[in-house]
C-alpha positions, -999 to +999 in steps of 0.1 A: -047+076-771-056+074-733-078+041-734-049+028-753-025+037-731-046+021-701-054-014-725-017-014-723-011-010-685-041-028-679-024-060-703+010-054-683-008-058-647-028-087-657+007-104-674+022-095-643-005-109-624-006-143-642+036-145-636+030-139-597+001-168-600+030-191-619+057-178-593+037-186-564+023-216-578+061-231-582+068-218-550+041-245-536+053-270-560+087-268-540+068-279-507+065-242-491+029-250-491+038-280-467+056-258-445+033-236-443+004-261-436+028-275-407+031-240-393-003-237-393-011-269-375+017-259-348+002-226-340-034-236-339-024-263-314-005-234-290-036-211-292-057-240-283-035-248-253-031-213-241-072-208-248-077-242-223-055-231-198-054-188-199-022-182-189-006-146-188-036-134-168-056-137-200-093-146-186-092-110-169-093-100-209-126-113-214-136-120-244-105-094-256-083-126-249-095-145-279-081-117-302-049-122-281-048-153-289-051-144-325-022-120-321+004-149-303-006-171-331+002-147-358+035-146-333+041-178-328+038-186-369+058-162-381+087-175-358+084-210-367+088-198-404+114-178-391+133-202-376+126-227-409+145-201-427+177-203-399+177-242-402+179-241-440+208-215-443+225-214-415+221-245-402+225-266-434+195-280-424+163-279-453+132-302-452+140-333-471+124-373-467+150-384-486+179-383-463+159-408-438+141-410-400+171-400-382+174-373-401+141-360-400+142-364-360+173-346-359+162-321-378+129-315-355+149-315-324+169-285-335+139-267-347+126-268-311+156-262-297+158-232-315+123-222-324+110-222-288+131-197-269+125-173-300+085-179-296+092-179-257+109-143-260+084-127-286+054-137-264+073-116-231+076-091-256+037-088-262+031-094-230+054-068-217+037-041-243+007-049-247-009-078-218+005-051-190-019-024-192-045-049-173-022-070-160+007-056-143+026-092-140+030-093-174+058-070-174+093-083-185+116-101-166+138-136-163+112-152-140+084-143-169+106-154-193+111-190-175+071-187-168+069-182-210+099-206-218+085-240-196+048-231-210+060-233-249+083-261-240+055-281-230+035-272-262+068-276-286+067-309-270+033-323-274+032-306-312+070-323-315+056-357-307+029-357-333+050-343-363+077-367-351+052-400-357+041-380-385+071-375-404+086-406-398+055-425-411+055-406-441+095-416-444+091-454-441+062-450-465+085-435-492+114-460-481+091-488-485+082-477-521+117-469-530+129-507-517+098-521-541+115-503-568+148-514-557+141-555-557+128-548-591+162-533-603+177-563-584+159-590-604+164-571-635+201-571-632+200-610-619+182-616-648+210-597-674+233-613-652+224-649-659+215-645-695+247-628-699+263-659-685+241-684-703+246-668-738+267-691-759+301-683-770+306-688-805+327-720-813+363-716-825+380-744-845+410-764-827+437-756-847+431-717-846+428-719-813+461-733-806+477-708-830+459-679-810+473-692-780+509-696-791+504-662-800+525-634-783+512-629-746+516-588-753+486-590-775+467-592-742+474-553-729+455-542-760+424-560-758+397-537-737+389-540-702+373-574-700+336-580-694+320-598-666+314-626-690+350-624-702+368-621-662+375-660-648+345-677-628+365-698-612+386-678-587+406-689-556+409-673-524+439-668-502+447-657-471+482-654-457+492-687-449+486-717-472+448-723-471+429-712-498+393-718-514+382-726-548+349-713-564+323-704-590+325-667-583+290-671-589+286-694-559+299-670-541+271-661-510+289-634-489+321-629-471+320-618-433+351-602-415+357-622-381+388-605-365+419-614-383+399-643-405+370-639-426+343-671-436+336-674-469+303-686-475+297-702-510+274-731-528+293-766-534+274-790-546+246-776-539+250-770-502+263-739-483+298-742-470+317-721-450+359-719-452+373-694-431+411-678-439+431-658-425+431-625-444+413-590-442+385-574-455+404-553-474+422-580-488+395-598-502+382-568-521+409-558-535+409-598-552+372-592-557+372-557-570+369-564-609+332-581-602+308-558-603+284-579-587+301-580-556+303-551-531+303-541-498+275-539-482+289-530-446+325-528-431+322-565-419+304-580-451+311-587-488+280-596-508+270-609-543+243-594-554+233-620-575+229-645-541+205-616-529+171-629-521+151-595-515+162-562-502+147-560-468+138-523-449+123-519-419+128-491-392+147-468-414+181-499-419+183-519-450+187-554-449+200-579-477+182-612-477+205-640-491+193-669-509+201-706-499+209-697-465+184-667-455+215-648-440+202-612-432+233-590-441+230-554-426+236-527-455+253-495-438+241-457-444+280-452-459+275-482-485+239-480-494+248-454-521+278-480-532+250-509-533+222-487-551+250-479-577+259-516-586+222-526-587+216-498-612+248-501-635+241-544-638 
C-alpha cells in the first residue's frame, strides 16, 4: 500500500515537473529568454566597468571586491528586469520589432531613464549596509547618490549605445524581409489585376442589348455592388472651375496635393503628363474612392498601386517606386496599414 502510494506521488511530481519544463519552455518561446540574455549582457558590462575602474572604495576589499561585484550584478539585473516589468504595464510599453526603429529607441530611452536612478539608488543602499564597514565614505547621502547616479549614467550609456545599433539592425532586418514579402503581394495583385481586366466579356447580341438598355433605369439599385471590372475606366476629373482631365483610371500614376491645386500625373499616349486643377485632396478621393487600387499613401499623395514599381524601405520609411516616371512617393506611418490592406485584399 505504501510503495503505491509513493508510485503515485512520485508519478504526480514528475507530471508536475514535465508541466513546469512545458510552462517554462513557452515562457522562452514568448522572448523572456531574450530579455533575460539582454539583462545579462547589461550587467556583465557594469561589473566589468566598475572591476576596471574600482569605484566605491572597492580595491581596499581586496580580492572581497570581486564577490561585490557579484552582489551589484545580481543588483543591477534584477532592477533591469524590474524596470522591464514597469515599461510593460505601466508604461504601455512591452518589447516588440514590429512597431519599428523609432519605437524601439523610444522604448530604450525610457528604460534608462527609469532603470538607472533605480540601479543608482540600490547600489547606495549596498553600499550604505554593507561597503561601510571598511569604508566609511560609503555611507548614504545625496552627494553619494550623484557620485552612484553619474557613474551608472555613464555605463547605461555606453550599454544604451550598443543595444541601440543592436536593435535597430535587427529591425531593418525584419523590415527588409517583410517589404520582400510585400512586392511579392504587390505583383500578385497587379497580376489579378490585369488579368481581371484582360478577361473577355462574353458577347451579347445587338438587339438584346438595346432592349436591356431601354429597360427601366431602377433595375440598376438591385444589381450588387459593382466590381472593379464592372466600375468605368474612363473617368474624368474636376476641380472647381471648368478644367477637367480625362483618363484610363488605369493610366492613372499618382495625384500630389500642391496647395489649393493638385497635379494629376497619368500615361497619354504613352508618355507621362501632368494636368493640374484646382481641387483638394479630399476631393479627389472621395471621386476615387470606389477603386480599390487607389489609396493614399500620405496626406499629400494619391497612388495606384498598379503604377507601383517596387516598394522601397530604407531607414525605417517606406517608399513607393512608380513606374514610367521613377517618382519616389513617401508612404506615412498613419497610411501604411491603409496601403498593406489594399495590397492584401487585390
Amino acid at each position: 500500500m505504501t510503495d503505491g502510494v509513493t508510485n503515485g506521488r512520485n508519478v504526480r511530481n514528475g507530471l508536475a515537473f514535465r508541466s513546469f519544463l512545458c510552462n517554462f519552455a513557452a515562457c522562452m518561446k514568448q522572448g523572456r529568454i531574450e530579455t533575460i540574455t539582454t539583462r545579462i549582457i547589461s550587467t556583465t558590462f557594469m561589473m566589468v566597468a566598475l572591476a576596471v575602474f574600482k569605484p566605491f572604495g572597492l580595491d581596499a576589499w581586496q580580492w572581497q571586491a570581486y564577490v561585490h561585484l557579484v552582489a551589484l550584478g545580481v543588483i543591477g539585473f534584477l532592477i533591469c528586469m524590474m524596470t522591464d516589468i514597469i515599461l510593460k504595464y505601466i508604461i504601455k510599453m512591452p518589447r516588440s520589432f514590429k512597431k519599428g526603429a523609432e519605437y524601439i529607441i523610444r522604448r530604450n530611452l525610457w528604460f534608462q531613464l527609469i532603470n538607472t536612478p533605480l540601479v543608482a539608488l540600490g547600489i547606495c543602499l549596498y553600499r550604505h549596509f554593507v561597503l561601510s564597514n571598511r569604508v566609511a565614505g560609503n555611507q548614504f547621502s545625496v552627494v553619494n547618490f550623484l557620485e552612484t547616479f553619474v557613474i551608472i549614467a555613464f555605463c547605461s550609456f555606453a550599454i544604451g549605445l550598443y543595444w541601440r545599433f543592436k536593435y535597430r539592425s535587427k529591425y531593418l532586418a525584419m523590415e527588409l524581409e517583410e517589404t520582400r514579402l510585400l512586392n511579392e503581394e504587390l505583383k500578385e495583385m497587379q497580376e489579378k489585376y490585369l488579368l481581371s481586366m484582360t478577361t473577355n466579356s462574353p458577347t451579347v447580341d445587338t438587339d438584346v442589348k438595346s432592349e436591356v438598355y431601354e429597360q427601366d433605369i431602377s433595375v440598376v439599385n438591385e444589381v450588387e455592388e459593382p466590381t472593379e471590372k464592372s466600375r468605368p475606366q474612363e473617368l474624368t476629373l474636376t476641380g472647381t472651375t471648368n478644367e477637367s482631365v480625362t483618363l484610363q483610371i488605369s493610366h492613372l500614376l499618382f495625384i500630389e496635393a500642391v496647395g489649393n491645386y493638385v497635379k494629376v500625373n497619368h500615361l497619354r499616349d504613352g508618355q507621362v503628363h501632368t494636368d493640374i486643377l484646382r481641387a483638394t485632396m479630399k476631393q479627389m478621393e472621395e471621386t476615387l474612392q470606389s477603386y480599390l487600387m487607389i489609396v493614399r499613401c500620405h496626406r499629400a499623395f494619391l497612388v495606384n498601386l498598379g503604377q507601383v514599381e517596387q516598394i522601397v524601405s530604407h531607414s525605417g520609411s517606406t517608399q513607393l517606386l512608380i513606374k514610367h516616371c521613377h517618382e519616389s512617393l513617401p508612404v506615412s506611418r498613419s497610411n501604411m496599414a491603409q496601403v498593406k490592406a489594399a495590397i492584401k485584399q487585390g
